[in-house]
C-alpha positions as semicolon CSV with decimal commas, in nm:
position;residue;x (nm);y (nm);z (nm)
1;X;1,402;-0,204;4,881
2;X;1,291;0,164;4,981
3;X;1,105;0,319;4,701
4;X;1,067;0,680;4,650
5;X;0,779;0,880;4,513
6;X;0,954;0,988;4,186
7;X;0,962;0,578;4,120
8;X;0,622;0,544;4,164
9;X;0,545;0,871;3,950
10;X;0,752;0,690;3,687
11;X;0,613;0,361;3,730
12;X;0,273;0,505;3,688
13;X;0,335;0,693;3,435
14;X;0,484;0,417;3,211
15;X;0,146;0,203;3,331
16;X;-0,083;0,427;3,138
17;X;0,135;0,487;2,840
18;X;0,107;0,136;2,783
19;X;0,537;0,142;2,804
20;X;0,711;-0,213;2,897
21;X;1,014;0,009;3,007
22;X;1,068;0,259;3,333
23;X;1,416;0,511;3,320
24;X;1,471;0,543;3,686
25;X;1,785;0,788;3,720
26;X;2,079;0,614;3,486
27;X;1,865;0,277;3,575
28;X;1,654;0,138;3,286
29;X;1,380;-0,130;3,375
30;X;1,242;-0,344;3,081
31;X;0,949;-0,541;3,257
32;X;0,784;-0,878;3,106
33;X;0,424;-0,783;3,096
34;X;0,200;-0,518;3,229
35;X;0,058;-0,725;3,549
36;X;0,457;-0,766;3,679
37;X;0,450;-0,346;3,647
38;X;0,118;-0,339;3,801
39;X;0,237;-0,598;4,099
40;X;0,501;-0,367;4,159
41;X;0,316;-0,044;4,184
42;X;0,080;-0,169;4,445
43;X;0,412;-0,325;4,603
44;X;0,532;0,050;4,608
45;X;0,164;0,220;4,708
46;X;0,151;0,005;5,017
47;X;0,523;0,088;5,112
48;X;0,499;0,434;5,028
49;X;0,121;0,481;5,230
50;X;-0,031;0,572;4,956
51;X;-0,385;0,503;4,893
52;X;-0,510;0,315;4,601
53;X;-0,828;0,463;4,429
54;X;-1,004;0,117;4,502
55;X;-0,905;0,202;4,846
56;X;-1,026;0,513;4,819
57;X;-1,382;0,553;5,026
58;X;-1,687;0,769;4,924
59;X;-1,889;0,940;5,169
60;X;-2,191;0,946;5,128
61;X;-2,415;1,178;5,381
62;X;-2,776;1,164;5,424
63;X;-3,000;1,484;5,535
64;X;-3,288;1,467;5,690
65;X;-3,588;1,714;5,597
66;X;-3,952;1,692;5,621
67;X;-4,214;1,926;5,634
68;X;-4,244;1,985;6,013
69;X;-4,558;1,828;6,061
């Protein structure tokens, strides 16, 4: 299935409400539990390209100073 962004928006949205239930369009998901929505948003992040913040990398860049001598 081809997932949009305005899913995913919706998706994660209903994640951190702590809702069971997505309204996609006229569509209305109930999911089971709270891991099945979280399967599917990382389902939806990979087909969409869309980092996750795990995947996210830090960068982390080192100076070098001294005193000249």
């Amino acid at each position: 299935m081809a997932y949009t962004q305005t899913q995913l928006d919706a998706l994660e949205t209903a994640i951190a409400q702590g809702a069971l239930s997505v309204q996609f369009g006229e569509r209305k998901i109930t999911y089971h539990s709270l891991a099945e929505m979280e399967r599917l948003r990382n389902t939806m992040r990979s087909e969409l390209g869309v980092a996750t913040p795990a995947a996210a990398r830090a960068r982390i860049i080192n100076i070098p100073t001294g005193k000249g001598l």
